[in-house]
C-alpha positions in Angstrom: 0.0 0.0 0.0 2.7 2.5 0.6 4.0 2.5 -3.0 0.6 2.9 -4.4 0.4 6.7 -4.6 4.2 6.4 -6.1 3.2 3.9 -8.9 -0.4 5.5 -9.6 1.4 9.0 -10.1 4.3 7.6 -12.4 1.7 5.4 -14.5 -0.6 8.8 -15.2 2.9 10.5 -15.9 4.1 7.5 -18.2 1.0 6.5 -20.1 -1.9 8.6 -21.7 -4.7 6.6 -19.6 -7.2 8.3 -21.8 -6.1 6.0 -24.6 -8.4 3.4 -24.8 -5.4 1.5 -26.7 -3.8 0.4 -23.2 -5.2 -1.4 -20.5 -4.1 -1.0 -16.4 -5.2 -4.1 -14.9 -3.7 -4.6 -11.0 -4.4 -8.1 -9.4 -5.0 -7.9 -5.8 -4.1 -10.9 -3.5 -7.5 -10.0 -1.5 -5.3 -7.6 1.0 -7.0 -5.8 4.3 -4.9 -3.1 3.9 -7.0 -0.8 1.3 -5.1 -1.1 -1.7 -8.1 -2.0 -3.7 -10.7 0.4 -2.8 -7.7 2.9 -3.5 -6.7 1.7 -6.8 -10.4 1.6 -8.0 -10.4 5.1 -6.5 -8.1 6.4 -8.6 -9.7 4.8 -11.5 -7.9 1.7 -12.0 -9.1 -1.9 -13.0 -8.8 -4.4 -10.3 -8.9 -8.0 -10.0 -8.9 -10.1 -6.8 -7.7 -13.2 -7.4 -9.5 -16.7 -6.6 -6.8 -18.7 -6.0 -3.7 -18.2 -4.3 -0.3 -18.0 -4.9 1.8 -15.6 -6.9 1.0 -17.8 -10.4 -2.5 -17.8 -10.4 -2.5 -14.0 -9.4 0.1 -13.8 -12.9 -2.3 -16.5 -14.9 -5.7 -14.9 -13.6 -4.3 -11.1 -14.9 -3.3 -12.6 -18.3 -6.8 -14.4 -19.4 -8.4 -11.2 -18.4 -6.2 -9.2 -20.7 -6.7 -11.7 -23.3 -9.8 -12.0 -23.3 -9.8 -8.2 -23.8 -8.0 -8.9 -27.0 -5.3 -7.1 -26.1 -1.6 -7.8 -28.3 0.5 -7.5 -25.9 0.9 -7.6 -22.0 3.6 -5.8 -19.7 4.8 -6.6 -16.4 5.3 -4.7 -13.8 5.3 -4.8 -9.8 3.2 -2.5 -7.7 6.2 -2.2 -5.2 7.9 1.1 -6.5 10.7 -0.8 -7.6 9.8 -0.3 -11.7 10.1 3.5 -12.7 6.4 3.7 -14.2 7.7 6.9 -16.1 9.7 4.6 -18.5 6.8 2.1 -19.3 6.4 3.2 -22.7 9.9 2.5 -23.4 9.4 -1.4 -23.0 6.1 -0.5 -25.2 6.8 1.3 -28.1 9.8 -0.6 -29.4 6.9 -3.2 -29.9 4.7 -1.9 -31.8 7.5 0.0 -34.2 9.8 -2.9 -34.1 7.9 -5.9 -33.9 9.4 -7.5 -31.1 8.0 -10.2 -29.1 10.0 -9.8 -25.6 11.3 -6.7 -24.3 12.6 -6.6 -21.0 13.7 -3.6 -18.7 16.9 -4.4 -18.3 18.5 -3.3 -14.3 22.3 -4.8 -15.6 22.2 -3.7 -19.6 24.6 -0.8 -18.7 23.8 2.3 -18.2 21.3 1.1 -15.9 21.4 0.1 -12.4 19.7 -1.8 -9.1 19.4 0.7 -6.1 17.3 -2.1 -4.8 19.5 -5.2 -5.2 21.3 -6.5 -1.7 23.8 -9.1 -2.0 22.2 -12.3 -2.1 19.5 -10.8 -5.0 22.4 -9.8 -6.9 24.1 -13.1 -7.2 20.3 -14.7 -7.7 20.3 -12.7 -10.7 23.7 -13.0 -11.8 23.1 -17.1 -11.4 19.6 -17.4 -12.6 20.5 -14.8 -15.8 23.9 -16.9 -16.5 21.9 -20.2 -16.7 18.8 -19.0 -18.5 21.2 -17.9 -21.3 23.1 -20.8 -21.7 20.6 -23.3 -21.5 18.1 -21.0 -24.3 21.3 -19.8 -25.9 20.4 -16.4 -25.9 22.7 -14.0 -24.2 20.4 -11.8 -21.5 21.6 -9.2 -19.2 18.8 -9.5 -17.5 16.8 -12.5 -17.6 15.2 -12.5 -14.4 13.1 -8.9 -13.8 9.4 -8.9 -13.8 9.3 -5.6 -15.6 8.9 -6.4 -19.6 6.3 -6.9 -22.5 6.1 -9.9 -24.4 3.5 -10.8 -26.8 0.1 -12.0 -26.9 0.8 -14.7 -29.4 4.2 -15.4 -27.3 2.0 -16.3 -24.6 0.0 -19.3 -26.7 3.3 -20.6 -27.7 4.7 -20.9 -24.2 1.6 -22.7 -23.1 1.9 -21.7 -19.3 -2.1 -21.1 -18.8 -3.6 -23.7 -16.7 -1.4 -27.3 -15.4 1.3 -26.9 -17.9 4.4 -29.6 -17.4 6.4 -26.3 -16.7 5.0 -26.0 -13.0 5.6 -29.6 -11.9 8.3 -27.8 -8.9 5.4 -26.6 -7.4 4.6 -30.2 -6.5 8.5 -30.7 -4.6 8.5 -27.0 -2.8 6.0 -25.5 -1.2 5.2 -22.2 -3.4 4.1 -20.6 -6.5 6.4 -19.6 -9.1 6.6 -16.4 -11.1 6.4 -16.2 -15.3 9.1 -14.2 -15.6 12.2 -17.0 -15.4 10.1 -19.1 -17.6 9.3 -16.9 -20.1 12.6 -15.6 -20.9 14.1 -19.3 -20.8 11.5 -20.5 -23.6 11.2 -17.0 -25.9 14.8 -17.9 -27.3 13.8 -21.7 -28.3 10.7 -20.1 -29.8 12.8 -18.2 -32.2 11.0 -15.0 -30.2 12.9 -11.4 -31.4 14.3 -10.5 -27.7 15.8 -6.8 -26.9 16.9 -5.7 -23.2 16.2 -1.9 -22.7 18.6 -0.4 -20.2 15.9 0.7 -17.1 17.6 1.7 -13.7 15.5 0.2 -10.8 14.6 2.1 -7.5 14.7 0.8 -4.4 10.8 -0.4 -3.3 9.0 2.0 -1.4 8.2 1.0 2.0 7.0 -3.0 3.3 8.7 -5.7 3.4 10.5 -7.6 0.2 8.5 -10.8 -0.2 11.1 -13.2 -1.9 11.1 -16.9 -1.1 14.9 -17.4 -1.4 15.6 -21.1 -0.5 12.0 -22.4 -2.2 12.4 -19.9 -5.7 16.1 -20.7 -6.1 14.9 -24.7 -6.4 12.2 -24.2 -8.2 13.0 -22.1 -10.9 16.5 -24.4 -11.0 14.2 -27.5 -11.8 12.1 -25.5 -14.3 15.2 -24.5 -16.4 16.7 -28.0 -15.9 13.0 -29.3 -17.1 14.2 -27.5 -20.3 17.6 -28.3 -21.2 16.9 -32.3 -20.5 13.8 -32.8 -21.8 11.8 -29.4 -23.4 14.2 -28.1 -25.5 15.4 -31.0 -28.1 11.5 -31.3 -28.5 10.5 -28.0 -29.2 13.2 -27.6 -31.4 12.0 -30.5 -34.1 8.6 -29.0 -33.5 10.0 -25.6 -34.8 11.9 -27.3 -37.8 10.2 -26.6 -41.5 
């Protein structure tokens, strides 16, 4: 709740909300705090979720926007840690370029982390080392949940509803994000990738709600799930 009035302010600055041509949608997890009478009192969509966990409150906020028709969906977290201002720049180069993942990059110099300690750095460092060589696609950044990827993307990763991708969630006790997943399977996709360099803020207030220990395994044996047995099969499926 205390970023709220932070992220509401940049997203008027950064968008034209009077375009009909983008849609705000925030996904509540059913908080006590206010956050969703506020949002709607500023004029925003919002969705509670209706089931629990981080990737139903990602999956539930995707059908919704698809179901809107929409062509493309960006990420971004609520926390104050995504400068808002600079949305557009993970948008445009969409629709002028015809990409189909563009992520705002924190390590493509010149940008930088202020919100990084030293265990999140090395995560990133580890995670963004292994996603590139098992997709063999070189990121900066593969990690950050503040990009836009394609509509179309998202049919061809197939990660609505009990995908194979997810089995971890049956060894650890949590939800897993998109973000990991989708920048490990764009590459085998032949998906057009670009990092834009997007310095990120320390989060405003609350506290940082990473699951270390149970993320680290589970996104391990989702990119592992790739290299041994995904990949070799999506790439005779993408052969003429």
């Amino acid at each position: 709740m205390d970023a709220l009035p932070t992220v509401c302010e940049q997203l008027k600055k950064g968008l034209d909300l009077s375009n009909k041509k983008y849609l705000v949608l925030f996904v509540d997890g059913n908080s006590k705090d206010g956050s969703k009478a506020f949002l709607e009192n500023q004029g925003f969509w919002v969705h509670s979720q209706t089931k629990k966990g981080m990737r139903n409150a990602v999956e539930e906020g995707v059908v919704l926007l698809l179901n809107e028709g929409v062509d493309s969906i960006t990420f971004a977290q609520p926390d104050g840690n995504c400068d808002l201002t600079k949305i557009l720049e993970i948008i445009n180069p969409f629709t002028n370029v015809g990409l189909e993942l563009i992520i705002g990059s924190r390590y493509l110099p010149p940008a930088i982390s202020y919100d990084d300690d030293l265990i999140s750095k090395f995560g990133n460092w580890y995670f963004t080392k292994l996603i590139s060589s098992v997709s063999k696609h070189k990121y900066y950044d593969a990690m950050v949940g503040y990009r836009t990827f394609s509509s179309k993307l998202v049919e061809k990763m197939n990660l609505i509803g009990d995908s194979k991708i997810w089995f971890p969630e049956r060894f650890v006790p949590t939800s897993l994000g998109w973000d990991p997943i989708i920048s490990t399977l764009s590459p085998l996709l032949n998906a057009k990738i670009t990092e834009i360099p997007i310095t990120e803020p320390a989060r405003i207030g609350g506290e940082v709600k990473k699951q270390t220990i149970k993320w680290g395994i589970g996104y391990s044996l989702q990119v592992l799930y790739v290299l041994f047995f995904l990949r070799r099969k999506m790439r005779k499926k993408l052969l003429p």
